[in-house]
ZADO-1210 file (C-alpha; in nm, 4 decimals, padded with zeros to 6 digits):
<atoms>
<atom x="-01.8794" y="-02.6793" z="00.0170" code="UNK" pos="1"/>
<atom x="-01.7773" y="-02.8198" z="00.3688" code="UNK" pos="2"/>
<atom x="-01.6515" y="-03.1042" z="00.4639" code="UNK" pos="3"/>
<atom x="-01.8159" y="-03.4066" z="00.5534" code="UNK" pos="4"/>
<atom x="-01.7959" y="-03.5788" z="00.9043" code="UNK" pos="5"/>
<atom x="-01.9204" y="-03.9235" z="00.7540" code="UNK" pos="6"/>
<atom x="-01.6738" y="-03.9520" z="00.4703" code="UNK" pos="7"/>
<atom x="-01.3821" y="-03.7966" z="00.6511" code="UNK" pos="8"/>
<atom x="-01.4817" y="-04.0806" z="00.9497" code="UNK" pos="9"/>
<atom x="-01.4469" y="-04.3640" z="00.7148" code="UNK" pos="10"/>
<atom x="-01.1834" y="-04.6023" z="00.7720" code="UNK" pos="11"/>
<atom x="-01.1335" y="-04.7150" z="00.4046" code="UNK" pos="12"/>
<atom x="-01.1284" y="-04.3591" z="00.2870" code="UNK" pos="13"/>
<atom x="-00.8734" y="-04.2325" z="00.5559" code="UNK" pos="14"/>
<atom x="-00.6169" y="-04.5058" z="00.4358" code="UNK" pos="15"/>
<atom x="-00.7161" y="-04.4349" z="00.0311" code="UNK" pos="16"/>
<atom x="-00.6318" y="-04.1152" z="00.0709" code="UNK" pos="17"/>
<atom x="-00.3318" y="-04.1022" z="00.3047" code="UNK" pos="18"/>
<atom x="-00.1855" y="-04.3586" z="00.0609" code="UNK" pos="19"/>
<atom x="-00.2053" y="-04.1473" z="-00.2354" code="UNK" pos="20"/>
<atom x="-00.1600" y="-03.8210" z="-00.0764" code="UNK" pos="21"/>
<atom x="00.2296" y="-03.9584" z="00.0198" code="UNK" pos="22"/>
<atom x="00.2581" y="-04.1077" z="-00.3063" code="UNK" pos="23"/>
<atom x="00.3365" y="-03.7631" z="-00.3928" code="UNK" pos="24"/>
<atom x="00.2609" y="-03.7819" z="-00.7769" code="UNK" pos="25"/>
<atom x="-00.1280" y="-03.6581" z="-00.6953" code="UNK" pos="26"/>
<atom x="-00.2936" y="-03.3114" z="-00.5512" code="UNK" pos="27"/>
<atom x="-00.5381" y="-03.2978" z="-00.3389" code="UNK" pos="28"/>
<atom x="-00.7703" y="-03.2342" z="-00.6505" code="UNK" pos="29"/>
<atom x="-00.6376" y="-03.5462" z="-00.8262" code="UNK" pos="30"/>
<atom x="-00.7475" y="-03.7448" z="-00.5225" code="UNK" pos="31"/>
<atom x="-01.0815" y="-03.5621" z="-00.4765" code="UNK" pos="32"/>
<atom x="-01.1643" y="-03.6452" z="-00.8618" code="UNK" pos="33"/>
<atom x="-01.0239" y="-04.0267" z="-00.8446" code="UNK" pos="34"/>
<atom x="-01.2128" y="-04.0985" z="-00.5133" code="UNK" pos="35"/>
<atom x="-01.4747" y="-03.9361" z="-00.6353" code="UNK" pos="36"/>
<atom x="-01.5596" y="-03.6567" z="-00.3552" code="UNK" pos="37"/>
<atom x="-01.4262" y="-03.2682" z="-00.2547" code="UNK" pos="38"/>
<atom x="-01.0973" y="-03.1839" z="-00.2191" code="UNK" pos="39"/>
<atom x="-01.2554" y="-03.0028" z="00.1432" code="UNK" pos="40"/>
<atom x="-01.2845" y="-03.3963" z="00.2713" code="UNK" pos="41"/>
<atom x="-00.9309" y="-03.4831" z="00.1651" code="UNK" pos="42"/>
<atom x="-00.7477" y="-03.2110" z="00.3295" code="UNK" pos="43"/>
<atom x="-01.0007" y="-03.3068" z="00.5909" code="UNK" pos="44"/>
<atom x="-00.8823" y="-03.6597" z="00.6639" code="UNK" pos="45"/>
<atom x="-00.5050" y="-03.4925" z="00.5690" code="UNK" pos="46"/>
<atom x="-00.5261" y="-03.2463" z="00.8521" code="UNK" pos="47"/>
<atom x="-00.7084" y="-03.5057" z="01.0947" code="UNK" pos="48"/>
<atom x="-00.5060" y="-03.8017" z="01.0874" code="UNK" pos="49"/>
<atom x="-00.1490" y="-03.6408" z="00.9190" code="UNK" pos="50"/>
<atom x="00.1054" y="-03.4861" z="01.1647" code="UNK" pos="51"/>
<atom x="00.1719" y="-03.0749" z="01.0999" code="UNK" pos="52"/>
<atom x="00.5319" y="-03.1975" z="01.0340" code="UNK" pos="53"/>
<atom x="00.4625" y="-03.4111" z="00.7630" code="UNK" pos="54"/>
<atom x="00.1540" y="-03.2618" z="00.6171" code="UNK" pos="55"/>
<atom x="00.3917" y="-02.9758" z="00.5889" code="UNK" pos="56"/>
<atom x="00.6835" y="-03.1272" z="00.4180" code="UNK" pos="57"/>
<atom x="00.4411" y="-03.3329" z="00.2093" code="UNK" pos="58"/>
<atom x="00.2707" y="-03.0233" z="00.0708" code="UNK" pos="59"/>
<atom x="00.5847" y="-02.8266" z="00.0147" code="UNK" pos="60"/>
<atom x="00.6581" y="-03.1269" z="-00.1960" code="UNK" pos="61"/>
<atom x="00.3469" y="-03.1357" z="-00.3505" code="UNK" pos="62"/>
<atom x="00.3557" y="-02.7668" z="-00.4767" code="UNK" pos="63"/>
<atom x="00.7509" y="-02.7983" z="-00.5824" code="UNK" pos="64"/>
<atom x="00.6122" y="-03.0981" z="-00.8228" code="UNK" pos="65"/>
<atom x="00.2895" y="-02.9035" z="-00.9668" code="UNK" pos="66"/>
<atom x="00.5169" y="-02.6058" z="-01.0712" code="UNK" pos="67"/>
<atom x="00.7985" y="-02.8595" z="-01.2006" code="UNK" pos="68"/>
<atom x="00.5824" y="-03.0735" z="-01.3676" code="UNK" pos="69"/>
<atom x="00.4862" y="-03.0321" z="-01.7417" code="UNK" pos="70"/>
<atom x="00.4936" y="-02.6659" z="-01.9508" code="UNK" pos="71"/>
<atom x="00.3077" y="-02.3750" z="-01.7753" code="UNK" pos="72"/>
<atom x="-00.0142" y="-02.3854" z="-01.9018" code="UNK" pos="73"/>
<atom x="-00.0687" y="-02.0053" z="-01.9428" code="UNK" pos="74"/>
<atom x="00.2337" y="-01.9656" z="-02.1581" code="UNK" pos="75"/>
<atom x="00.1303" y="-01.7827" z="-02.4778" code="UNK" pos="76"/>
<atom x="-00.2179" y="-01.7060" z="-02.3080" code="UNK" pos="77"/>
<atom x="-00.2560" y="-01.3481" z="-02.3355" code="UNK" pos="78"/>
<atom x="-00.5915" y="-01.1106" z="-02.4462" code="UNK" pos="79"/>
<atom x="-00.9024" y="-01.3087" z="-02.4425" code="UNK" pos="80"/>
<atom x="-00.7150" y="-01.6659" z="-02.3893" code="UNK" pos="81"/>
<atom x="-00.5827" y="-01.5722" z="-02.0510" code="UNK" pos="82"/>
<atom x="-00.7989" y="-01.6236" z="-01.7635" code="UNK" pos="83"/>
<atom x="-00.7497" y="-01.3206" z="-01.5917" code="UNK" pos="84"/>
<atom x="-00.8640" y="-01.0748" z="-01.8980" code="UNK" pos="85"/>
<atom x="-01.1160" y="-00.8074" z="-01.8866" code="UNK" pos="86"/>
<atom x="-01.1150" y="-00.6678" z="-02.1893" code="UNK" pos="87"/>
<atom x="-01.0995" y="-00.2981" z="-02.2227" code="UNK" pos="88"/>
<atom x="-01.0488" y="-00.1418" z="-01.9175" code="UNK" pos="89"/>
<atom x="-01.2023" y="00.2072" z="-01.8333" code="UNK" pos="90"/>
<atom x="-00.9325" y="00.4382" z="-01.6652" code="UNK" pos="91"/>
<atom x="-01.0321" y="00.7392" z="-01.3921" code="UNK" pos="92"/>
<atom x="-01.0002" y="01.0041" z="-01.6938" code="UNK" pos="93"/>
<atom x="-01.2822" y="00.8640" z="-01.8722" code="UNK" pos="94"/>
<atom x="-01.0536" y="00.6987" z="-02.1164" code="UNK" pos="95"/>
<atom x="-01.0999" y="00.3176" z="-02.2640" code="UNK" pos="96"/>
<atom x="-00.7768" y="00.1204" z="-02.2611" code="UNK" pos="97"/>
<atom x="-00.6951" y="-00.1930" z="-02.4811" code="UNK" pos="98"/>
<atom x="-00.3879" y="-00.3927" z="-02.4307" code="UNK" pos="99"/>
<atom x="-00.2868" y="-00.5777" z="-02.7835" code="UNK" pos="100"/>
<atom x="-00.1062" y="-00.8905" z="-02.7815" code="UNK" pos="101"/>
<atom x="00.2302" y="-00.8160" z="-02.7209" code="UNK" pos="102"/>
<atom x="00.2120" y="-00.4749" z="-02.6921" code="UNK" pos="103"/>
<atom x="00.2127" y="-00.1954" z="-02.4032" code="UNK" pos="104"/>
<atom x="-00.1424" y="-00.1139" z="-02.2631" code="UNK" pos="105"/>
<atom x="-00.2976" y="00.2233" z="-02.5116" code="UNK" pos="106"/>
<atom x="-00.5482" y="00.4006" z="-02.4855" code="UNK" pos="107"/>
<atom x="-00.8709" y="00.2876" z="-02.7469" code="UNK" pos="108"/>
<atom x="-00.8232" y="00.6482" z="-02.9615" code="UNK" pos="109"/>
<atom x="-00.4721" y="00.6035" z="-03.0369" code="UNK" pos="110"/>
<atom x="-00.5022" y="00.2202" z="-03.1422" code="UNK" pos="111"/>
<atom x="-00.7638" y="00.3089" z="-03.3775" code="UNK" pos="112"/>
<atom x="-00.5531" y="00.5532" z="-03.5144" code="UNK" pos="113"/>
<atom x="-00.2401" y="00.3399" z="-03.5561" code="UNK" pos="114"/>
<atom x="-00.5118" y="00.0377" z="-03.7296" code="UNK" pos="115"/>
<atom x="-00.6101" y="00.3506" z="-03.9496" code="UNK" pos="116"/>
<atom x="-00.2998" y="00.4537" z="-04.0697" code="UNK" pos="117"/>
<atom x="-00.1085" y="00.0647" z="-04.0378" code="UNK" pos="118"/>
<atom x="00.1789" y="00.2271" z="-03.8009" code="UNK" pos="119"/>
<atom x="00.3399" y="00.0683" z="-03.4881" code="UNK" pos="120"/>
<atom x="00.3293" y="00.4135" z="-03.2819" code="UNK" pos="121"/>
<atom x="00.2311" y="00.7891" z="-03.2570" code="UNK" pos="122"/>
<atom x="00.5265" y="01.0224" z="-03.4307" code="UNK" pos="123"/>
<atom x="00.7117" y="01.2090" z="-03.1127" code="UNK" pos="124"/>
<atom x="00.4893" y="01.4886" z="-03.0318" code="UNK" pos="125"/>
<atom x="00.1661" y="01.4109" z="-03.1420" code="UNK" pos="126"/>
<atom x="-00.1720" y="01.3149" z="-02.9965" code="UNK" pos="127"/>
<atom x="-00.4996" y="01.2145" z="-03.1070" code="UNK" pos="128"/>
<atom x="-00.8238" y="01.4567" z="-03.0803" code="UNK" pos="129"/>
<atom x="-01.1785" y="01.3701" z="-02.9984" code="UNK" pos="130"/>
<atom x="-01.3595" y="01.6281" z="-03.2166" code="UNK" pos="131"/>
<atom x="-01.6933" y="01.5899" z="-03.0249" code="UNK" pos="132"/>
<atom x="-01.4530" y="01.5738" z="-02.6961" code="UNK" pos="133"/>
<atom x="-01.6547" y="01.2252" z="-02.6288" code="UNK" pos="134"/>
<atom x="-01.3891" y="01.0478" z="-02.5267" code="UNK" pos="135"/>
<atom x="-01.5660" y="00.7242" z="-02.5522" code="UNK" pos="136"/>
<atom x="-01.6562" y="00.7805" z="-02.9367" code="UNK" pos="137"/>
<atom x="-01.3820" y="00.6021" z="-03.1257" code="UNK" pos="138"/>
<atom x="-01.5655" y="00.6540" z="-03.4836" code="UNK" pos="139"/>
<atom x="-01.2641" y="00.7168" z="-03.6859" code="UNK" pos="140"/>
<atom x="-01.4641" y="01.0693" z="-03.8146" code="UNK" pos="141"/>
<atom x="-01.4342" y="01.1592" z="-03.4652" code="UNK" pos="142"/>
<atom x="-01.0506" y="01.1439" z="-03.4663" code="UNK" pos="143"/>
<atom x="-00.7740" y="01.3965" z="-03.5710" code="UNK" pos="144"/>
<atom x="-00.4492" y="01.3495" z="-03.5156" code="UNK" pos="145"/>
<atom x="-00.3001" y="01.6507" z="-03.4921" code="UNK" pos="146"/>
<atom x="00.0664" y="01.8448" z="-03.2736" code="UNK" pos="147"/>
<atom x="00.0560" y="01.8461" z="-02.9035" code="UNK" pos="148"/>
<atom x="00.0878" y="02.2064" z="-02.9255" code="UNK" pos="149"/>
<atom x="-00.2209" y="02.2408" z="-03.1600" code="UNK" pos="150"/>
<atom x="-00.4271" y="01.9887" z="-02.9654" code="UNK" pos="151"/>
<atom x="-00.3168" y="02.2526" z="-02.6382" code="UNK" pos="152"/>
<atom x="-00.4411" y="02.5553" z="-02.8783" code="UNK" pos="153"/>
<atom x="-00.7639" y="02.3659" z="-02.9635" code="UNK" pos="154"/>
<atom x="-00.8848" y="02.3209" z="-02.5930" code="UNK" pos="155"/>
<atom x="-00.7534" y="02.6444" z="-02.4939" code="UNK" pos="156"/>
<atom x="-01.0575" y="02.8020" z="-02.7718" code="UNK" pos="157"/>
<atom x="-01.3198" y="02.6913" z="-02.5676" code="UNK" pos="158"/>
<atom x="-01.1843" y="02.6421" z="-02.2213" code="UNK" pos="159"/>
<atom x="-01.4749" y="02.7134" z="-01.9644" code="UNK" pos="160"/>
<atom x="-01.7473" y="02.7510" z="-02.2517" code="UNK" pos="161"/>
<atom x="-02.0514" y="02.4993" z="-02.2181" code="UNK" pos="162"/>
<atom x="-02.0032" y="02.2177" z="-02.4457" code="UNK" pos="163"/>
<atom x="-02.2483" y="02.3149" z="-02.7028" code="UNK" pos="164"/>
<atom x="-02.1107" y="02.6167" z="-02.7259" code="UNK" pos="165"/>
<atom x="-01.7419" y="02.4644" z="-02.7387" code="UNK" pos="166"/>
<atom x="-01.8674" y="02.2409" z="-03.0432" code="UNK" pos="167"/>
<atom x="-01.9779" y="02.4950" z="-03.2315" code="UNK" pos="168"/>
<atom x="-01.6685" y="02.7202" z="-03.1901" code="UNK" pos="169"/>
<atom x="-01.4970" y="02.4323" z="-03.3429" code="UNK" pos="170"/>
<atom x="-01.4381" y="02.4231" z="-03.7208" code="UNK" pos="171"/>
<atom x="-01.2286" y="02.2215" z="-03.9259" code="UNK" pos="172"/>
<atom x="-01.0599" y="02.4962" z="-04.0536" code="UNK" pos="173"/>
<atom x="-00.9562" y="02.5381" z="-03.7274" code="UNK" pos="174"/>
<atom x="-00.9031" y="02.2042" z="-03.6759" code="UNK" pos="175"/>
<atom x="-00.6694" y="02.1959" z="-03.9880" code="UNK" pos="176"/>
<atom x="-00.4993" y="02.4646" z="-03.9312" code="UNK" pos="177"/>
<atom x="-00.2949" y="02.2746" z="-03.6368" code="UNK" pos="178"/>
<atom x="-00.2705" y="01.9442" z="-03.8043" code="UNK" pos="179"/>
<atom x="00.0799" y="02.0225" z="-03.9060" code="UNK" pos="180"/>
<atom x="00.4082" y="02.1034" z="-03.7336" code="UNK" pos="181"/>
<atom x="00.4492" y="02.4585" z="-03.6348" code="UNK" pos="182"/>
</atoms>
């Protein structure tokens, strides 16, 4: 949007809005919406016919009072409610990431995992396994939790095989085998 010459020209709207821009109880958006224009033609007339001394000092004001003024409207805004989500985020390793409310970012495997079993976190020192190695398959068949040293063992089978030979190297028996500590 720009600003328009005529309005910003107009004698009765130069002294409407210089009047309630000092006021200092009303933004420049709270003046747009009462006079019923653009912000763009208020901080027009502002910046035409307002010294850089006190437009400054006015709008230093101005911003102290928005932030003062009333509770902060994003508090308790988090996940969907908060204007800045994206919902699951896709990192560089291929892996989906969730962020629950209140909780640290994870990635999507492990919080199906901890929904599965009802638990807050992982036990120390072990890790969740894609059994197709999908990483973007979160089916709960798909998922073994299983000893970082086991889940090391299992990728070590079938490191530099294709992947349909990889898959069917890969057992449950083998699978089981590693599912408890060693």
């Amino acid at each position: 949007m720009t600003v328009s010459k005529k309005w910003i020209a107009d004698e009765k709207n130069i002294v409407k809005v210089l009047r309630l821009y000092r006021r200092n109880d009303m933004t420049m958006q709270k003046i747009a919406e009462k006079l019923e224009t653009h912000r763009h033609n208020i901080w027009g007339v502002i910046d035409l016919h307002m010294s850089k001394e006190e437009s400054r000092a006015l709008c230093s004001l101005h911003h102290s009072v928005s932030k003062t003024v009333g509770p902060n409207a994003m508090r308790g805004k988090f996940g969907e409610a908060h204007h800045n989500y994206k919902g699951p985020c896709i990192g560089k390793n291929g892996y989906i990431t969730v962020k629950p409310p209140g909780k640290k970012r994870l990635q999507m495997h492990n919080q199906v995992i901890l929904e599965i079993f009802g638990i807050e976190k992982l036990p120390r020192g072990w890790e969740v396994h894609h059994i197709d190695e999908d990483v973007t398959n979160y089916d709960p068949d798909n998922l073994a939790i299983m000893t970082r040293k086991g889940h090391g063992a299992i990728h070590s089978l079938y490191r530099g095989d294709p992947k349909w030979l990889r898959l069917k190297k890969l057992r449950l028996a083998e699978i089981m085998k590693f599912m408890t500590l060693q």
